[in-house]
C-alpha positions in Angstrom: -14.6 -6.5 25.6 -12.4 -5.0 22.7 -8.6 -4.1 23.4 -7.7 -1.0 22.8 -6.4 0.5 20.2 -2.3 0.8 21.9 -2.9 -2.9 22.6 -3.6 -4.4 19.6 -1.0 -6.6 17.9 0.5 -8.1 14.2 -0.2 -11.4 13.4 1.9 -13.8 14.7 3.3 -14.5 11.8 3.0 -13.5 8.1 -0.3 -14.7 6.0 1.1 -17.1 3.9 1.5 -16.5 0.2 -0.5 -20.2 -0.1 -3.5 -18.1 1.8 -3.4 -15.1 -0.9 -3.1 -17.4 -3.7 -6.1 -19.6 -2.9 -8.8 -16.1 -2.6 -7.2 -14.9 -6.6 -7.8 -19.3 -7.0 -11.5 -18.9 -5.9 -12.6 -15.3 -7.2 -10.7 -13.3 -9.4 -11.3 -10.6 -7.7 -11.4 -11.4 -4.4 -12.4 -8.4 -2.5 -14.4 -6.9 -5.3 -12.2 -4.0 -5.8 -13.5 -3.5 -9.0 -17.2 -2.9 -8.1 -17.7 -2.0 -4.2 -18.3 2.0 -3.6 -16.3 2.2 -0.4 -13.2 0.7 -2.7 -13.6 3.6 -5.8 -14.2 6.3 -3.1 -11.1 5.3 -1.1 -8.9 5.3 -4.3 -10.4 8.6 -5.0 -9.7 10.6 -2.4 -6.1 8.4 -2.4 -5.8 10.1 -5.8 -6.6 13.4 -4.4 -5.0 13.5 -1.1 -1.2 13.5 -3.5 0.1 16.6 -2.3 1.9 17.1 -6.4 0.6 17.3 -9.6 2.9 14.8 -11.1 5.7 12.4 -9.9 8.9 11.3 -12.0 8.4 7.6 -10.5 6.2 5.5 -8.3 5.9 2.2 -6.5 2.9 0.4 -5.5 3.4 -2.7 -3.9 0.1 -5.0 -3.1 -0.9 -3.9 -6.3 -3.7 -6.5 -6.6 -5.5 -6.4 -10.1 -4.2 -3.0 -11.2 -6.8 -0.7 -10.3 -5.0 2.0 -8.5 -2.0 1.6 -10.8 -4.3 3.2 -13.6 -5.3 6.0 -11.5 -1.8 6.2 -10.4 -0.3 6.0 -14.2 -1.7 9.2 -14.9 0.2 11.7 -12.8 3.4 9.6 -13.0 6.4 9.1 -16.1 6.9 5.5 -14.5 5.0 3.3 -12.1 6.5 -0.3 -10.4 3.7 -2.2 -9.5 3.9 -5.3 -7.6 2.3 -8.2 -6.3 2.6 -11.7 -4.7 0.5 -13.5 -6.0 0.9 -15.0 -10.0 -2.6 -14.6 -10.6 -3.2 -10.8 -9.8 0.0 -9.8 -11.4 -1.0 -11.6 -14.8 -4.3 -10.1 -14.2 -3.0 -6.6 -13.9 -0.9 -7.0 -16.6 -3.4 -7.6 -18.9 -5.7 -4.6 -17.5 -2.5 -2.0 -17.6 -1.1 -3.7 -21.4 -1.9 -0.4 -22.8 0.2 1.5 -20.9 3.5 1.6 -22.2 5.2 3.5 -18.9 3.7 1.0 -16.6 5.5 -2.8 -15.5 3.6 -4.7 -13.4 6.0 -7.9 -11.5 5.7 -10.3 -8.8 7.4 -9.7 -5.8 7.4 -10.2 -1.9 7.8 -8.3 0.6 10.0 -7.5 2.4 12.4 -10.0 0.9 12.3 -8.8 -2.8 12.5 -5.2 -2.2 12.8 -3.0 -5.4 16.5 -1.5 -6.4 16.7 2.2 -7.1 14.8 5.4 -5.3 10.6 6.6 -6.1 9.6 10.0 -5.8 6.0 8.2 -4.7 4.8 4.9 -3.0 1.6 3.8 -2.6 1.0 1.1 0.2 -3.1 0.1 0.6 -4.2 -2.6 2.6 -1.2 -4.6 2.7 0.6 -4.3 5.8 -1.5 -5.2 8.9 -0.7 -8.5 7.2 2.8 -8.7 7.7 4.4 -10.1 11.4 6.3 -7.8 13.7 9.6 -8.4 12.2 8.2 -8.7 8.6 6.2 -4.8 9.0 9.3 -3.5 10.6 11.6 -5.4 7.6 9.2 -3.9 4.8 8.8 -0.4 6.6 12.4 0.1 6.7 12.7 -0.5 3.2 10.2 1.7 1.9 11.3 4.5 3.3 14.8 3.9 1.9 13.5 3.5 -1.5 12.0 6.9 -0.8 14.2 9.9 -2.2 14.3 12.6 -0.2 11.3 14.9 -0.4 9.1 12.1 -1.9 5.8 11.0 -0.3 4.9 7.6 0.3 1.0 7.1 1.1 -0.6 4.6 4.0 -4.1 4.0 3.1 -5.6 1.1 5.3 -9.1 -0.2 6.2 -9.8 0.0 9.6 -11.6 -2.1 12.2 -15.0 -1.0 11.8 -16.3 -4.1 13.5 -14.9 -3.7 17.3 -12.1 -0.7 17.0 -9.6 -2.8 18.8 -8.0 -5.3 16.4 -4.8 -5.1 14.6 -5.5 -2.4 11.7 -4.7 0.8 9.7 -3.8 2.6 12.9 -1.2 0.7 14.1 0.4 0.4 10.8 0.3 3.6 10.4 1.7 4.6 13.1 4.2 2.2 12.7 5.0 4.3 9.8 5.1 7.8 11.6 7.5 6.2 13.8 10.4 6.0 11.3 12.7 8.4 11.3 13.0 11.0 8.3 8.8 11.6 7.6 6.9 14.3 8.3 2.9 13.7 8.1 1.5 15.9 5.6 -1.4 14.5 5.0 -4.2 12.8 7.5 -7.7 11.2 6.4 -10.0 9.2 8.3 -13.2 8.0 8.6 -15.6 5.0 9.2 -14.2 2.7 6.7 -10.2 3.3 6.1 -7.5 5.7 7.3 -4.9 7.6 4.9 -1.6 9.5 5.1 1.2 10.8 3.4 4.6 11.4 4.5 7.3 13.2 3.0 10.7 12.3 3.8 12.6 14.9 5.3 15.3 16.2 3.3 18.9 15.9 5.0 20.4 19.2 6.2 
C-alpha cells in the first residue's frame, strides 16, 4: 500500500556527488533532457509560467547540461548557472559559449551557496535529493539570495508511479513553508508540479 502523500520522507541522507557523477560518466546526458517531450514541455511552460517579461539577474542551480539556462538567458541581463558535477558544467559551458551574459560554475549545495541577491531562481528537479537538514540548509538560502519582490520557481517531477514517495510535493511545500513567499503561481499535472513564489517585500 502507498504512504501518503503527508507521510512521505527525504532521503536519509544526501545522494552522493560520487552517484551524480557516475550517470554524466555513463551517458552524457543522463536523463535525456535534450530529446524526451515531457522534458521540452515542462521547460516550456517553466518559461511561460514567469510572471515578468525580463529579470535584471537569475540563478539556476542543478543546471545540468544547460538547457533551461538558454531559455532562461533570454529574458534575463545575467544568469548564474550551476552544477555539481565537472562533467555537466563543462558540458554546459560549451553549449551556452556563445552567450556572453551567461557563467556556468560548479557548485554544491547548500554548502557553496552563491554571494549577492537574484531577482529570479530557477530550481528543477534537484531538491527531493537533498536530506532533511541539507533541503532545509539549501531552502533557507535561496530565499535569502532572493531580493525582495523576486520569484524563485519549484518545478519538480512527481511520483507518477505510486503517489506516495518523497517528490515535488513535499519539496514544494517545503518551500511554501518559508517565511516571506507568497504563491503566485501553481501548475500541476501527471508528470511534474511547478510554482513560483515572490518574496514578500518588507513593510
Amino acid at each position: 500500500m502507498a504512504e501518503a502523500r503527508d507521510d512521505a520522507h527525504p532521503p536519509a541522507d544526501t545522494v552522493s556527488l560520487d552517484y551524480f557523477t557516475g550517470l554524466y560518466l555513463a551517458k552524457d546526458d543522463p536523463w535525456d533532457l535534450a530529446t524526451k517531450w515531457h522534458d521540452q514541455r515542462k521547460y516550456a511552460v517553466t518559461m511561460a509560467s514567469l510572471p515578468r517579461e525580463h529579470y535584471r539577474r537569475c540563478y539556476e542551480p542543478g543546471a545540468s547540461i544547460g538547457l533551461l539556462t538558454r531559455l532562461l538567458a533570454a529574458r534575463c541581463d545575467e544568469v548564474l548557472a550551476v552544477d555539481s558535477v565537472d562533467s555537466a558544467v563543462e558540458q554546459a559551458r560549451e553549449a551556452l559559449r556563445d552567450l556572453s551574459h551567461v557563467r556556468v560554475e560548479r557548485a554544491n549545495l547548500p554548502a557553496e551557496l552563491p554571494a549577492g541577491t537574484f531577482d529570479l531562481i530557477v530550481v528543477g528537479d534537484l531538491l527531493y535529493y537533498f536530506d532533511e537538514a541539507d533541503l532545509r540548509a539549501t531552502l533557507d538560502g535561496l530565499v535569502q539570495c532572493l531580493e525582495p519582490g523576486g520569484d524563485i520557481v519549484g518545478v519538480h517531477f512527481r511520483d507518477r508511479a505510486t503517489g506516495g514517495n518523497y517528490d515535488g510535493h513535499q519539496v514544494h511545500e517545503a518551500l511554501a513553508a518559508r517565511p516571506g513567499l507568497e504563491r503566485v503561481v501553481h501548475h500541476e499535472d501527471e508528470w511534474f508540479l511547478l510554482d513560483v513564489f515572490r518574496r514578500t517585500v518588507p513593510r
